[in-house]
C-alpha positions in Angstrom: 1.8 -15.0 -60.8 3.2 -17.3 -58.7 4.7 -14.3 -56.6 1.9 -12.7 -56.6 0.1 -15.5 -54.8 2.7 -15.8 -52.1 2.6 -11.8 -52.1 -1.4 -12.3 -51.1 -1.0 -14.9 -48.9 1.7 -13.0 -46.9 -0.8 -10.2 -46.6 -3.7 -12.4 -45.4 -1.6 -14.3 -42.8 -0.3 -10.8 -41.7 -3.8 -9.5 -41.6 -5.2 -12.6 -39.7 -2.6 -12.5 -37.0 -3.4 -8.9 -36.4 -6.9 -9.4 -35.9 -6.1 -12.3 -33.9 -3.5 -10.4 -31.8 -6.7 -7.2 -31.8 -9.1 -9.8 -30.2 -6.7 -11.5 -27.8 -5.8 -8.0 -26.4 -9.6 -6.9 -26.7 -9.9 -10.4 -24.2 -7.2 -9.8 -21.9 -8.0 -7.4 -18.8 -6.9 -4.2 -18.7 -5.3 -3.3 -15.2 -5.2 0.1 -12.9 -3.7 0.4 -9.6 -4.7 3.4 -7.8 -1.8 4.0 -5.1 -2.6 6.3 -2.5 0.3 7.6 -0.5 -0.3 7.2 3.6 -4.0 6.5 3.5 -5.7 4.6 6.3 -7.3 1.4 5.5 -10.7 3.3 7.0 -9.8 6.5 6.1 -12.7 5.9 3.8 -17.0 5.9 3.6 -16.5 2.2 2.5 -14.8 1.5 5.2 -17.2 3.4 8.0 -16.3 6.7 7.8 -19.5 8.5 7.5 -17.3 12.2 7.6 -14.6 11.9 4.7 -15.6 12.5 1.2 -14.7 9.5 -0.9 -17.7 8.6 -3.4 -15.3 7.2 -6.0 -14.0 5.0 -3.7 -17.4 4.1 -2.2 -18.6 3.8 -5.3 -16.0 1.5 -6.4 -16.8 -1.0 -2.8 -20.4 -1.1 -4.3 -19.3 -1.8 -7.9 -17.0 -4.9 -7.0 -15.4 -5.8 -3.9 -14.1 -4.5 -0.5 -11.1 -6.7 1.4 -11.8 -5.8 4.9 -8.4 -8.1 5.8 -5.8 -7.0 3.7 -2.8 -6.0 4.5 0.8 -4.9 3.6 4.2 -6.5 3.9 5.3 -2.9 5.5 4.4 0.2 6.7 6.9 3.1 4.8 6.7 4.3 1.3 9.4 2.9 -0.9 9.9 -0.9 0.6 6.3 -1.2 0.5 5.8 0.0 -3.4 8.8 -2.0 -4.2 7.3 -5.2 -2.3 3.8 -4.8 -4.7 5.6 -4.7 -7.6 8.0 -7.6 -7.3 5.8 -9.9 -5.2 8.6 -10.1 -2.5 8.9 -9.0 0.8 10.5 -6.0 1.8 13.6 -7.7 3.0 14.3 -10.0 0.1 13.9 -7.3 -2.3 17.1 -5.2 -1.8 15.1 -2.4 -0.5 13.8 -2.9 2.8 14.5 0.5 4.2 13.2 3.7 3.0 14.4 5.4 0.0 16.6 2.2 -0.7 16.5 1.6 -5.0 15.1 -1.3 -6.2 18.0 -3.3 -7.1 18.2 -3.9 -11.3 18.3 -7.8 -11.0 14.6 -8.0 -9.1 12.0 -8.1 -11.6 8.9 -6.3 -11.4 5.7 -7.7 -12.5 5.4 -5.4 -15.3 8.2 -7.1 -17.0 6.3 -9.8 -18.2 2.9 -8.2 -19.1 5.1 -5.9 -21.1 6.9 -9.4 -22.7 3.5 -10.6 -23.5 2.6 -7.0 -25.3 1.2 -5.0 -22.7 1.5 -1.3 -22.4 3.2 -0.8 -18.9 2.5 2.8 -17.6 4.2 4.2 -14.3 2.0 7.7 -13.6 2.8 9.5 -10.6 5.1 8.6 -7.6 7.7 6.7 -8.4 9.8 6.1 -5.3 11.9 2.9 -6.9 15.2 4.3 -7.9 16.2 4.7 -11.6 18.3 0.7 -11.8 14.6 -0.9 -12.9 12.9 2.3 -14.5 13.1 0.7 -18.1 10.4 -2.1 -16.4 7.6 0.2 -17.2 7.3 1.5 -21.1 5.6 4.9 -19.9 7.0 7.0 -16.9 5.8 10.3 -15.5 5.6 12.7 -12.6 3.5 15.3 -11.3 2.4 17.6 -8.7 -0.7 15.8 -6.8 -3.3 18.6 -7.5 -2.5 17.8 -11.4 -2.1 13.9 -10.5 -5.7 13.2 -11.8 -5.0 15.1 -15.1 -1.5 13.3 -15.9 -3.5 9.7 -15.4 -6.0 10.2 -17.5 -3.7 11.7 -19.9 -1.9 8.3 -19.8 -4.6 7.3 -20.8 -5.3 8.6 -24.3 -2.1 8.5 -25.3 -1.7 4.9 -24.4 -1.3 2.7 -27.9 -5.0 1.6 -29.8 -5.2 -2.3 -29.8 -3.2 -2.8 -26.8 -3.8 -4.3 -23.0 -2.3 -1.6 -20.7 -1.2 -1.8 -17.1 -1.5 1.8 -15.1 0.3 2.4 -12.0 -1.5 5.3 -10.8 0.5 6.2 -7.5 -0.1 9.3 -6.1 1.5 11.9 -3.7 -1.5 12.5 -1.4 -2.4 12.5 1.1 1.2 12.5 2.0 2.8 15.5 4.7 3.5 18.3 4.4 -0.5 19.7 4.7 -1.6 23.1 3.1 -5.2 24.4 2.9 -6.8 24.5 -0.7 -6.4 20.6 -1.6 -10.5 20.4 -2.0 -13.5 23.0 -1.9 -14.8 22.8 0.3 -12.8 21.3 2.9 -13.8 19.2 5.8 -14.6 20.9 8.8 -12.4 20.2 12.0 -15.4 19.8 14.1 -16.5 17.0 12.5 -13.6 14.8 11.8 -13.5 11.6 14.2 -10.3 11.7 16.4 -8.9 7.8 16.9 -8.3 7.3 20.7 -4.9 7.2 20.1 -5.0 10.7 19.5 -5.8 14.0 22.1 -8.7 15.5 21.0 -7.5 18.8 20.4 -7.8 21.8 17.8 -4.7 21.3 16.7 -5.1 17.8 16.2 -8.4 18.2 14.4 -7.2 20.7 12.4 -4.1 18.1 11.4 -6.4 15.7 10.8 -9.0 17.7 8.7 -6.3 18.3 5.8 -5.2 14.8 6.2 -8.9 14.5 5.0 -8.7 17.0 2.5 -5.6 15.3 0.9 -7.9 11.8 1.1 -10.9 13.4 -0.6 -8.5 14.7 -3.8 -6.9 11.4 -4.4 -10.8 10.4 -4.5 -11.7 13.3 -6.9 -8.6 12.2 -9.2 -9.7 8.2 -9.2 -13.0 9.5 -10.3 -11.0 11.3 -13.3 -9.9 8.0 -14.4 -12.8 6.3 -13.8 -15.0 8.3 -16.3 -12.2 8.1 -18.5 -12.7 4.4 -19.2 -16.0 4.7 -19.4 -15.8 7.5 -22.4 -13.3 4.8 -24.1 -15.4 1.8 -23.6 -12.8 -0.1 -21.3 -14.7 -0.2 -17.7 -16.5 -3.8 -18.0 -13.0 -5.6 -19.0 -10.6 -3.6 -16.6 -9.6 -4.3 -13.3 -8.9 -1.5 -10.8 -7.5 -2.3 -7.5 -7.6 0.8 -4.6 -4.6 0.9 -2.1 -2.1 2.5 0.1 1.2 1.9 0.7 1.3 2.6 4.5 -0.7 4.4 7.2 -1.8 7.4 7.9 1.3 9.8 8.5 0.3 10.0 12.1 1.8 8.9 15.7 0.7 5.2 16.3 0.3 4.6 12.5 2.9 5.0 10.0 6.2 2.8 10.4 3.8 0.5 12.3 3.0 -3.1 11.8 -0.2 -3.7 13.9 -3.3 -2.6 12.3 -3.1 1.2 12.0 0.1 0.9 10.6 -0.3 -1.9 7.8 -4.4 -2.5 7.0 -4.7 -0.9 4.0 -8.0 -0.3 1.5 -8.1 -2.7 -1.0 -10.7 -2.5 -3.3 -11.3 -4.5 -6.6 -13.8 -3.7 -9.4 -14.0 -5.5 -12.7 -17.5 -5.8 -13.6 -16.6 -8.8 -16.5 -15.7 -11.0 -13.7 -16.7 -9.9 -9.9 -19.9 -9.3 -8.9 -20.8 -6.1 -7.4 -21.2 -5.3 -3.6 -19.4 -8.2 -2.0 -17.3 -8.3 1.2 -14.4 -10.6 1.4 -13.1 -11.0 5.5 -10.2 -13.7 5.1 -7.1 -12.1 4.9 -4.8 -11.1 1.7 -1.3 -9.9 1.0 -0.3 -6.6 -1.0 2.8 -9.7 -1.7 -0.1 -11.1 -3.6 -0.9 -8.7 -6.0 1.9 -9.5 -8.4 1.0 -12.9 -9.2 -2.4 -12.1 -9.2 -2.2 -9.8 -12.0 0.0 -12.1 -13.9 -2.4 -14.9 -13.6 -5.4 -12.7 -14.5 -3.1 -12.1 -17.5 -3.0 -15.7 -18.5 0.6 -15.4 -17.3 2.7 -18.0 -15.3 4.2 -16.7 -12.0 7.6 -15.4 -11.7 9.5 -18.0 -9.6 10.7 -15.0 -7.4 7.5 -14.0 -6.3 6.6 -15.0 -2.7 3.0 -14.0 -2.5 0.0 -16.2 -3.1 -2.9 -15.1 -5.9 -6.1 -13.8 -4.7 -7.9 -14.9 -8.1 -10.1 -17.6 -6.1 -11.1 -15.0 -3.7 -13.0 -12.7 -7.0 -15.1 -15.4 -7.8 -15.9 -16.5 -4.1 -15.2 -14.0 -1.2 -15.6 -16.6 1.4 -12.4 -18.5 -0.1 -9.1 -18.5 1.7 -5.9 -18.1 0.1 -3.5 -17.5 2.9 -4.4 -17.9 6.7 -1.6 -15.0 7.6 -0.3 -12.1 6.1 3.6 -10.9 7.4 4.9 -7.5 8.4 8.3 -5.9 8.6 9.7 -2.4 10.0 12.4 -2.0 8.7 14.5 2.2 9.2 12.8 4.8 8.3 14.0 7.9 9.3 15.0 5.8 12.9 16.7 2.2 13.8 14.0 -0.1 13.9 13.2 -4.1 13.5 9.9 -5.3 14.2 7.8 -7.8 12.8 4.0 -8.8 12.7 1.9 -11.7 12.0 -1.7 -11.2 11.1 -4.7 -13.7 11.0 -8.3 -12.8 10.5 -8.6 -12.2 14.3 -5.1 -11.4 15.7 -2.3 -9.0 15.5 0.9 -10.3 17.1 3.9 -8.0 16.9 7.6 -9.3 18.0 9.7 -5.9 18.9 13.6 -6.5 19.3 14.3 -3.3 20.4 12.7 -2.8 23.5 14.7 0.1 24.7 14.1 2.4 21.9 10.6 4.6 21.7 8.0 3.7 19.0 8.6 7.0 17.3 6.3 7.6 14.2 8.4 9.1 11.2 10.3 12.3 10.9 7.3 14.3 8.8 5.1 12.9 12.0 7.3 14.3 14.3 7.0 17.4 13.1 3.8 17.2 12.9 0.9 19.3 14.7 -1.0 16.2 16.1 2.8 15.1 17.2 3.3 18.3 19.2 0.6 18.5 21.0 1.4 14.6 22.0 4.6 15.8 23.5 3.2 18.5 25.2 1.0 16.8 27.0 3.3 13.6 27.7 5.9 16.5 29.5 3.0 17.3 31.9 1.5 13.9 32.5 -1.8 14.1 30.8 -1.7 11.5 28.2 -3.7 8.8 28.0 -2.1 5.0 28.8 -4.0 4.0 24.9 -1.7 7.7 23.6 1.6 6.7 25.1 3.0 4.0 23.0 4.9 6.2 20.8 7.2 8.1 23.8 7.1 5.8 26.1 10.5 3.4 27.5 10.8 0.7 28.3 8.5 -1.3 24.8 7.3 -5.0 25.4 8.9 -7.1 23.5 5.6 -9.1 21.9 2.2 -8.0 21.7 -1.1 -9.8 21.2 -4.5 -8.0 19.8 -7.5 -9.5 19.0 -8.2 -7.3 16.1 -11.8 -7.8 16.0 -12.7 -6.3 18.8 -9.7 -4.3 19.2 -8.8 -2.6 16.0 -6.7 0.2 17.2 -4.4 -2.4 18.6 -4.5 -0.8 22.0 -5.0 -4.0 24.5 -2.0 -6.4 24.8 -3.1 -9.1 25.4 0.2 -11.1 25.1 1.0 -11.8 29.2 -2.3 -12.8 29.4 -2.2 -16.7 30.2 -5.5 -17.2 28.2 -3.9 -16.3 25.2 -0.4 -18.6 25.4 -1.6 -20.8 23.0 -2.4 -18.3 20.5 1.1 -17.0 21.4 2.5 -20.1 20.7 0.7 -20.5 17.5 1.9 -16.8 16.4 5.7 -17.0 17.3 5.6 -20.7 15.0 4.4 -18.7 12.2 6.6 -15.7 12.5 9.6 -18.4 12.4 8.6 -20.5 9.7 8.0 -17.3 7.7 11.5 -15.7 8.6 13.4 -19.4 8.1 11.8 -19.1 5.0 12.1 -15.7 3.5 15.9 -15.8 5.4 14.9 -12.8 7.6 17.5 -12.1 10.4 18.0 -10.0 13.1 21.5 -8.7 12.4 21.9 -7.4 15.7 21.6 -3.7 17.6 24.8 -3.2 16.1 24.2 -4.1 12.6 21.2 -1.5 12.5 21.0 1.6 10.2 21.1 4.1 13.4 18.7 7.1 13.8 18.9 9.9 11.1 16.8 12.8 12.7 16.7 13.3 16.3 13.5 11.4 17.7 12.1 14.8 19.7 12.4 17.6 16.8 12.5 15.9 13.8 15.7 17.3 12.1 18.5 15.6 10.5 21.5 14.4 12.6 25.1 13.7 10.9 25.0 12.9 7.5 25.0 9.2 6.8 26.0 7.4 3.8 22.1 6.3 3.4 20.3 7.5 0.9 17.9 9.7 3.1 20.8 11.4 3.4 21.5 12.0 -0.7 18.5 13.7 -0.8 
């Protein structure tokens, strides 16, 4: 009898402590991070562009809330993904240049959700390197027209009774461009040409599949969407919209002013932020780690380096940082640059004045690219369309970002703006002192990997662009 009793008991306790584990996970947010791959930050109808399709998107900005100052620690692929998902800047990570692995000792934030019995899922894009793949409990690629189709099939295969974490990153709207991404696509006519840009067929027509690219990622968020609705889970789970760099464009990826690292950044959680709000001060894609693991009822990792946004969902006038910090690191090219971005400025520090601002390989090769070099060889660019050819590059630049969002105007000789200069260059050091961010030198530079004019690949390297 006696047995028996402790028999029962053992069963209720067990049966109590699922219930209670049920209810803490039916409590806890569920989280989705949609990951485009070289959006524009206003590549979007949220974000003014009356010509793209994005409704799921839009639709998302009126659901919750848009971030029209966020921004990300860098502007190419894999140092940027890596840089979410440990809350540390490109350079402190192990992985500042591109296709670098994620070294096994940094810790991404799904590490401890999945300690604290979250489902971690990894859908899409990877781009981390195999040393911290067994961080996420759930991995899995696919083409991007079948991208929507693998996320929501994450999702009803995920475990009942659980809190799950998606990482939904996809492959669009990254180069190389083919027709057939949506039906129907955008017309060239009609999409808007930045002034950076000639306005030229070719150029729209680059531009329209850029579009096209933009608009499926959108059809494939609104897959996932309606799947959390048919399961019940779209009041208690937060979904976050991003990019990791800019548009794959001259004047845009690789960058660090605004076209380069503003990124969309959209939140909707209808159990916690109120729908239709616009938050201006200025956040970190550095932030998102220990945002999430607060929102989890987590406590920080001590690596992480960003600050949490959390105050900012509940009041989108809060302020949680006053700057957000940029690095351009190689990529495909020797580079080191770094920006420092307040609500109202975009200050760039260059060392490498003598070298081009040459957008990325794929851009190089690119139509819009082309036509650029074409026209620089017979002298009929425009001074606002030069910046990627032309020798010698300032050194610093200055934009006032609100009236000058295509960072086009430097304003950094200006004698007006010293003491914003000032202010900038104080920043930028007391972030590098403490982040220990150095110049290493000219000579202590990855050099270039593809010839700067054509695109192609120079001597083989021992980088890993090169393993590929």
């Amino acid at each position: 009898m006696f047995r028996l009793l402790v028999l029962q008991l053992l069963v209720a306790v067990c049966c109590v402590s699922a219930l209670s584990s049920s209810a803490r996970g039916d409590e806890r947010p569920n989280f989705v991070i949609f990951v485009a791959d070289d959006m524009a930050w206003d590549d979007c109808g949220a974000y003014g562009n009356p010509v793209i399709r994005t409704p799921n998107m839009d639709r998302l900005a009126a659901e919750g809330m848009r971030f029209d100052r966020a921004y990300l620690t860098c502007s190419s692929c894999s140092p940027s993904r890596c840089s979410m998902l440990t809350g540390r800047y490109p350079h402190a990570t192990g992985a500042g240049e591109l296709h670098l692995p994620l070294p096994k000792q940094q810790t991404m934030f799904t590490k401890p959700l999945m300690d604290a019995g979250y489902w971690t899922a990894a859908v899409g894009k990877w781009h981390l390197g195999q040393a911290v793949a067994d961080q996420v409990e759930y991995r899995k690629g696919s083409n991007p027209a079948a991208m929507g189709n693998a996320w929501v099939k994450a999702l009803k295969e995920r475990p009942a009774g659980q809190p799950f974490f998606l990482w939904a990153a996809h492959s669009d709207p990254h180069r190389g461009y083919k027709p057939g991404a949506v039906n129907p696509p955008h017309d060239p006519a009609t999409v808007i040409v930045p002034p950076f840009f000639p306005d030229a067929s070719r150029v729209r027509e680059d531009l329209a599949l850029y579009y096209d690219e933009v608009s499926r990622f959108d059809e494939h968020i609104g897959m996932v969407l309606q799947e959390l609705k048919q399961q019940g889970l779209e009041k208690n789970t937060f979904v976050l919209v991003i990019s990791d760099n800019g548009r794959p464009f001259p004047h845009c990826k690789t960058r660090v002013h605004v076209p380069g690292v503003r990124t969309p950044f959209i939140v909707r959680w209808p159990q916690r932020v109120q729908a239709g709000q616009v938050a201006k001060n200025v956040v970190s894609t550095v932030d998102i780690a220990p945002t999430i693991l607060e929102l989890a009822g987590l406590t920080p990792l001590a690596s992480f380096q960003g600050e949490s946004f959390v105050r900012m969902l509940s009041d989108p006038n809060r302020q949680t940082r006053k700057y957000a910090f940029a690095e351009h690191n190689w990529h495909d090219y020797r580079a080191y640059e770094r920006a420092v971005h307040s609500r109202d400025f975009c200050y760039v520090r260059n060392w490498l004045p003598g070298v081009a601002g040459t957008p990325p390989a794929d851009a190089v090769n690119s139509p819009t690219y082309k036509v650029m070099l074409e026209m620089h060889a017979a002298g009929t660019l425009t001074p606002s369309q030069q910046g990627c050819v032309e020798t010698p590059r300032a050194e610093e630049f200055l934009f006032d970002v609100t009236k000058d969002p295509n960072c086009l105007v430097n304003l950094a000789m200006l004698p007006k703006f010293s003491d914003q200069m000032q202010l900038m260059r104080a920043q930028l050091k007391q972030w590098q002192d403490k982040t220990d961010d150095q110049f290493p030198g000219e000579d202590g530079l990855t050099p270039d990997g593809f010839d700067r004019n054509n695109g192609k690949r120079l001597i083989k390297a021992s980088h890993p662009s090169f393993l590929k």
